[in-house]
C-alpha positions as semicolon CSV with decimal commas, in nm:
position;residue;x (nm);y (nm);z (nm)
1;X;25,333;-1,322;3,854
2;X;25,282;-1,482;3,516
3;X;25,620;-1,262;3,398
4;X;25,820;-1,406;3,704
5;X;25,658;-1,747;3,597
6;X;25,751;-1,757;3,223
7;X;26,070;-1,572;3,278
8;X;26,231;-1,862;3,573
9;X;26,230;-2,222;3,547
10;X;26,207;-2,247;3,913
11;X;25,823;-2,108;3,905
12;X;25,702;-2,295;3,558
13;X;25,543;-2,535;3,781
14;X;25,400;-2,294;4,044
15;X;25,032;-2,222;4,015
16;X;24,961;-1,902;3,950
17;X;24,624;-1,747;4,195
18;X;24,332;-1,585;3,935
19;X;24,309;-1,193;3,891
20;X;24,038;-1,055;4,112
21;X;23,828;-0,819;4,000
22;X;23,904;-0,491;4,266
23;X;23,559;-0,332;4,197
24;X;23,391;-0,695;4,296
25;X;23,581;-0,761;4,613
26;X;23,314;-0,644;4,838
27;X;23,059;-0,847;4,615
28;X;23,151;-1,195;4,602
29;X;22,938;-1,463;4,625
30;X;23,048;-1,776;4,804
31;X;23,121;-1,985;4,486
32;X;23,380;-1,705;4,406
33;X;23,706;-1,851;4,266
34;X;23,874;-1,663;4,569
35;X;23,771;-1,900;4,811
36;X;23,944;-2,179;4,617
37;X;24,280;-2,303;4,773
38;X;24,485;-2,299;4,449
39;X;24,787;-2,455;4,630
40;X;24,630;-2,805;4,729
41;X;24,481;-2,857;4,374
42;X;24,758;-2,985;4,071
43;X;24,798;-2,838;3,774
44;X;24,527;-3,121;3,669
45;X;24,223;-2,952;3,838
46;X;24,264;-3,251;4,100
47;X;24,236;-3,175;4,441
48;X;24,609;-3,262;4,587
49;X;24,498;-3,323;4,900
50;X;24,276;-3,631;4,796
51;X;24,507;-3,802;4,583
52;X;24,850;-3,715;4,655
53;X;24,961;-3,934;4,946
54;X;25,272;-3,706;5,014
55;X;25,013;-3,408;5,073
56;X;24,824;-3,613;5,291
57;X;25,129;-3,708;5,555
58;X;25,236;-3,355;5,526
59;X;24,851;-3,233;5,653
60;X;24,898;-3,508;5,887
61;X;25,265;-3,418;5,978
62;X;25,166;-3,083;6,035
63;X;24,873;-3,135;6,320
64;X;25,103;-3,383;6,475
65;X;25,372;-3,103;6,490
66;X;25,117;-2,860;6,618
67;X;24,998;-3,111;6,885
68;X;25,354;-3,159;6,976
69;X;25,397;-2,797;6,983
70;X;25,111;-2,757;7,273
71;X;25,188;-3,073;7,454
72;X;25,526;-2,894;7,491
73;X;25,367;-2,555;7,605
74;X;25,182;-2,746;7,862
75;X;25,482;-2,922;8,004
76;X;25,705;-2,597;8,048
77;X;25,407;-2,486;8,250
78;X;25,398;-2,802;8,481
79;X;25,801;-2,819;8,468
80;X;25,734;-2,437;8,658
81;X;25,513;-2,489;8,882
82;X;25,691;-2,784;8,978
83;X;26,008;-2,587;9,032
84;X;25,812;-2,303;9,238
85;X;25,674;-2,565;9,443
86;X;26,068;-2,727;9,503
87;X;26,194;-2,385;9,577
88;X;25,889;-2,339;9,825
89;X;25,942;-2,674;10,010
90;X;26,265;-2,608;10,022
91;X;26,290;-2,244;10,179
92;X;26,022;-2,411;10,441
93;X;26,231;-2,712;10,536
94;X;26,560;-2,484;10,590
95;X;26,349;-2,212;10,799
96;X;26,272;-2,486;11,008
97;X;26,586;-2,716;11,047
98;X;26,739;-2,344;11,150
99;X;26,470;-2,342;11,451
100;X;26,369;-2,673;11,534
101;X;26,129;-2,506;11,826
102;X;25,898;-2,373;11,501
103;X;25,820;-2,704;11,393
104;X;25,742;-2,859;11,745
105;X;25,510;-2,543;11,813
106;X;25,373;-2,571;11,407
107;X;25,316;-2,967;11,445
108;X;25,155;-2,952;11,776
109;X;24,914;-2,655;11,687
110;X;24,797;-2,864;11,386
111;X;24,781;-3,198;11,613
112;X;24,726;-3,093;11,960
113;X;24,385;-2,896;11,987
């Protein structure tokens, strides 16, 4: 990575992860470096997220999005089962407006007992 870095222009800004150590990967402790999220912190050492402002609206952007996302889920359920519910009604109105004797004997078996 630090070839492709010094070799493009495009990546000279990029931050580039540590090395880990292979033979310590099953012994880290939890102030390991590999726990660090290198891409919210600036070149600087300063955490990005605290003081740049377009990091911030783009964490903010992003749950909003995701939000968005489920809030649509949820709706393309209800949209369905709204639908279902159409296509039921309206399979039970035309079964009875074809036999108008099923709805007398349905209405008075629900009302006359």
């Amino acid at each position: 990575m630090a070839q492709l870095q010094a070799s493009t222009v495009r990546y000279r800004t990029q931050i580039i992860p540590q090395k880990v150590d292979v033979k310590q990967l099953f012994h880290l402790d939890v102030f390991s470096h590999i726990w660090e999220d290198d891409g919210l912190i600036s070149t600087d050492g300063e955490e990005r997220w605290r003081t740049d402002a377009v990091v911030r609206e783009g964490i903010k952007s992003l749950l909003e999005m995701d939000r968005c996302m489920e809030e649509h889920e949820r709706l393309e359920y209800e949209v369905n089962r709204l639908a279902m519910w159409a296509k039921d009604m309206a399979m039970r109105l035309e079964s009875i407006s074809r036999s108008p004797g099923t709805f007398f004997s349905l209405l008075c078996a629900q009302h006359c007992t």
